[in-house]
C-alpha positions as CSV (number, residue, x, y, z in Angstrom):
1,X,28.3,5.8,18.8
2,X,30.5,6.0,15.8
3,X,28.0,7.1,12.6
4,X,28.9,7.2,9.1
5,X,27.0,10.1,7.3
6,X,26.9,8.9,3.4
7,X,26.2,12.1,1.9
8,X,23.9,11.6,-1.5
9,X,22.9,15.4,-2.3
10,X,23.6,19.1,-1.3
11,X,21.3,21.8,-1.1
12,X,21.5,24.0,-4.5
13,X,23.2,26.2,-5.7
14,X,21.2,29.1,-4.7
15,X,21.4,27.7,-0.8
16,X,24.9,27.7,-0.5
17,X,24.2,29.8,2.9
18,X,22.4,26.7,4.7
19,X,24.8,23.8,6.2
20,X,25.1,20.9,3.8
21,X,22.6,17.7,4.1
22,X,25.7,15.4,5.6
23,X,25.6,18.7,8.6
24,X,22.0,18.6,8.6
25,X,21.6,15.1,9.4
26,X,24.6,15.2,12.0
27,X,23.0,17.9,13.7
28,X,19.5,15.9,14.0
29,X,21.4,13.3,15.1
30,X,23.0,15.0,17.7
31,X,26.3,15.9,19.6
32,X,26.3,12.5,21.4
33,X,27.6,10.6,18.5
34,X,30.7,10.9,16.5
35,X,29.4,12.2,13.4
36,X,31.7,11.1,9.4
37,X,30.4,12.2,6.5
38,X,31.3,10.8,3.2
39,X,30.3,12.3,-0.1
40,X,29.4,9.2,-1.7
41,X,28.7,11.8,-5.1
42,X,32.8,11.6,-4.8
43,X,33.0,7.7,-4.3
44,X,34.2,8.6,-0.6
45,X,33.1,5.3,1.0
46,X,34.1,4.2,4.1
47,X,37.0,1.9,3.9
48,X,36.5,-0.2,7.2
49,X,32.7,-0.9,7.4
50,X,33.3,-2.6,10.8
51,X,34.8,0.5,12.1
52,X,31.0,2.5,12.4
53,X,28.2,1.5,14.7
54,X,25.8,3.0,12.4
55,X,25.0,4.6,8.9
56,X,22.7,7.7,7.6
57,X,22.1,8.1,3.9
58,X,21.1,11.2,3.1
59,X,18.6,12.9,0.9
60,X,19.8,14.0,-2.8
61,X,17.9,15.6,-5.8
62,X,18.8,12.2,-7.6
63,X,16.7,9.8,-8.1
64,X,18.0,5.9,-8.0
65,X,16.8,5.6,-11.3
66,X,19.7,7.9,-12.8
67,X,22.5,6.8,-14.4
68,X,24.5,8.4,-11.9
69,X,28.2,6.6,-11.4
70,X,28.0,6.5,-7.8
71,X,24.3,5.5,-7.3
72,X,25.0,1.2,-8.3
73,X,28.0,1.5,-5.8
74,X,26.3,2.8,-2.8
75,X,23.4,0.6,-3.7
76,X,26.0,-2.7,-3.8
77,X,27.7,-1.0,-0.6
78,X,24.3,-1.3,1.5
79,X,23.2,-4.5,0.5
80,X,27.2,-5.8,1.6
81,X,26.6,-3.7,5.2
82,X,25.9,-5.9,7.7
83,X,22.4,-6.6,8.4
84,X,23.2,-5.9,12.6
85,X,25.0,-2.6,11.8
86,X,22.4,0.5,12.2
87,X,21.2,2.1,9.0
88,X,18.8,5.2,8.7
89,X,17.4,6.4,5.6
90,X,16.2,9.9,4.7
91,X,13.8,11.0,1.5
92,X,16.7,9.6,-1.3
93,X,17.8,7.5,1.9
94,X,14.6,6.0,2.1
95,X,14.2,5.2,-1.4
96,X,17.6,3.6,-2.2
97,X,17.4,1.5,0.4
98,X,14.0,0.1,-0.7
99,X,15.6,-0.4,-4.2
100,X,19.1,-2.2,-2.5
101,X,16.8,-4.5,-0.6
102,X,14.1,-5.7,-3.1
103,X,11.6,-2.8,-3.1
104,X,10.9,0.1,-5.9
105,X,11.2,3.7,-6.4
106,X,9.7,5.9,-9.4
107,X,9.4,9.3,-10.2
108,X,5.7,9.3,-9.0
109,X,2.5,10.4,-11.1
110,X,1.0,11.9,-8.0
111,X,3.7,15.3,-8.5
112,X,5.8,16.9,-5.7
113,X,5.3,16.8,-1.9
114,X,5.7,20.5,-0.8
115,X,5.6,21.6,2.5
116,X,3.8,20.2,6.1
117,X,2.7,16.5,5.2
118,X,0.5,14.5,7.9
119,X,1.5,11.2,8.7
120,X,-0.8,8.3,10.5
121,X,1.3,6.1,12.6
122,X,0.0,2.7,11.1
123,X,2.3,0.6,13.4
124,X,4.6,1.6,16.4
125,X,8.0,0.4,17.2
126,X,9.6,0.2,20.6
127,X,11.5,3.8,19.9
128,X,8.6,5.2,19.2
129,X,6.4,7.5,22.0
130,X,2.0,7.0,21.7
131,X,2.0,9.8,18.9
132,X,-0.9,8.7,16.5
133,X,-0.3,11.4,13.9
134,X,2.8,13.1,12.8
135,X,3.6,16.2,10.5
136,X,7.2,16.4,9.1
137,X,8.0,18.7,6.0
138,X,8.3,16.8,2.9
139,X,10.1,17.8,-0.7
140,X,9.9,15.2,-2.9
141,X,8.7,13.6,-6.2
142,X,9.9,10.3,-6.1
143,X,8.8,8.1,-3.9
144,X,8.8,4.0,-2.8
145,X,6.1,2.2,-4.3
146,X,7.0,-1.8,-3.6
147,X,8.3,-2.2,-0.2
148,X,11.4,-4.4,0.8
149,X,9.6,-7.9,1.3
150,X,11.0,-7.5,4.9
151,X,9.5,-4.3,5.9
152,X,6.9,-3.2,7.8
153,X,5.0,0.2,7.5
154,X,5.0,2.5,10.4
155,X,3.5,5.5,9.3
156,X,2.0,6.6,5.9
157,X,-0.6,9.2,4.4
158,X,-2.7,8.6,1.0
159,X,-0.1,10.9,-0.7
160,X,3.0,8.3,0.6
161,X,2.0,5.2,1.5
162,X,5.3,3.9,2.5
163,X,6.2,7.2,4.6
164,X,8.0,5.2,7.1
165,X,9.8,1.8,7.2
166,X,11.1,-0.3,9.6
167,X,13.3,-3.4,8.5
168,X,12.7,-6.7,10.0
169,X,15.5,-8.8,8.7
170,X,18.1,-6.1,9.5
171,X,18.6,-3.0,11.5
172,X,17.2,-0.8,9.3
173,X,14.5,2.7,9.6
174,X,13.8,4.4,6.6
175,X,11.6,7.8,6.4
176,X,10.7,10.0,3.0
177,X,9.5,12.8,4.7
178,X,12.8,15.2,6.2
179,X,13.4,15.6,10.0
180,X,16.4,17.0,9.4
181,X,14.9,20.0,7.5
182,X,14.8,23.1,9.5
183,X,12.1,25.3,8.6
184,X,13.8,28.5,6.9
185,X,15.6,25.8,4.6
186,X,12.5,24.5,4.8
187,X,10.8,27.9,3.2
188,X,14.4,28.8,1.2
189,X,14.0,25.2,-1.3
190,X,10.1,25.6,-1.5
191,X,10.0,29.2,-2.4
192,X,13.0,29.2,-5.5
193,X,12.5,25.9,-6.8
194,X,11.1,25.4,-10.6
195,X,7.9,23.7,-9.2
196,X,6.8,26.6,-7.1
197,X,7.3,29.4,-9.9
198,X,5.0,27.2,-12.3
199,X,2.2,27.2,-9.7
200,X,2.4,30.3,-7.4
201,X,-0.9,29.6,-5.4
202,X,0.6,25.7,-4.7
203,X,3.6,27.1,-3.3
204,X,2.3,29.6,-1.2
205,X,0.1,27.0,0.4
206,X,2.9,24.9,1.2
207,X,5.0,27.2,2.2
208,X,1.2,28.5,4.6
209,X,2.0,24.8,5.9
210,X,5.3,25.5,7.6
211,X,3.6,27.7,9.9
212,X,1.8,25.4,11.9
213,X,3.3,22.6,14.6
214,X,5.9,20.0,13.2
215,X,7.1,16.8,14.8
216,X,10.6,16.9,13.6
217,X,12.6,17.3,16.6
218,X,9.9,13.9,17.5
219,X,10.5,12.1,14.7
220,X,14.8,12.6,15.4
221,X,14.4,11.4,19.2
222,X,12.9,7.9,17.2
223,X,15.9,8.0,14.6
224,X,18.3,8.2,17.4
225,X,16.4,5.9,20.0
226,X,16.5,3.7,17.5
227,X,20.3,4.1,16.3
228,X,21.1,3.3,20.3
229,X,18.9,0.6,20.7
230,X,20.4,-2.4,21.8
């Protein structure tokens, strides 16, 4: 499959070592698939839509809220994709998508998601193995709180309720949580970033987190299974 990688974010400044998000998300997708990315930051947009078999949207430290001059064309962009052409989602992914297709995102009350979140599987789709429970890092403040009218939740915690989202009136999966994270980048973001330095004993529980199991290289077999379903 042909896969256009539109890349929303970079890791900062300080992180310049680790592969940048479009890599990161080409690498979870795997060597089977002819990997493009686009900095959509840039306004680098594919210019044949029909040429792809399937899309990725990146995370981003954006939010879709900012007035950001590339985040109303790549919302206009997704809702002109065609609803049969495979589209992924990740953490800024997920959240734009909800806001092209008629859900919401905010910068949420509940703070920042830092390190191992648990997942319950609420509903399973045919990519999916008979996992009840996931765990998948998550770094995030913003987060979905309306779901796309066309959705249906697949997994979700009391901290995200919308962790997961499968589209029913297009070919569309959607996760907030980051698969594609490995954990030393992982460890790297959580242990420099501002939130972390305000509250020391926070961060070094989340950061206690990574140590145990993750589902990640799980949660990528569904994102491709699911980019190759028929």
């Amino acid at each position: 499959m042909r896969i256009a990688i539109l890349e929303a974010g970079s890791p900062p400044a300080r992180l310049d070592r680790f592969p940048s998000y479009g890599a990161m998300t080409a690498r979870m997708i795997g060597p089977a698939h002819d990997s493009t990315i686009f900095d959509v930051r840039a306004g680098r947009m594919p210019t044949d839509w029909q040429a792809f078999d399937g899309y990725a949207v990146t995370g981003s430290a954006a939010g879709v809220y900012d007035p950001l001059p590339w985040i109303a064309p790549l919302i206009a962009a997704l809702r002109a994709l065609p609803p049969e052409k495979r589209l992924v989602g990740i953490c800024f992914g997920h959240q734009v998508m909800a806001e092209a297709y008629g859900g919401r995102a905010i910068r949420s009350e509940k703070g920042r998601a830092l390190g191992l979140h648990g997942y319950a599987v609420t509903e399973r789709a045919p990519f999916m193995d008979d996992a009840t429970r996931i765990a998948v890092a998550a770094f995030h403040q913003d987060q979905v709180v309306a779901a796309p009218p066309a959705t249906r939740v697949l997994a979700a915690s009391a901290f995200t309720p919308y962790a997961m989202l499968e589209y029913r009136d297009r070919a569309a999966l959607s996760v907030q949580f980051h698969p594609e994270f490995e954990p030393d980048y992982t460890r790297a973001l959580i242990a420099g970033h501002a939130d972390a330095q305000d509250d020391p004993e926070r961060a070094q529980a989340a950061l206690a987190s990574l140590d145990a199991p993750d589902d990640r290289h799980r949660v990528a077999g569904w994102i491709r299974r699911f980019l190759e379903q028929e």
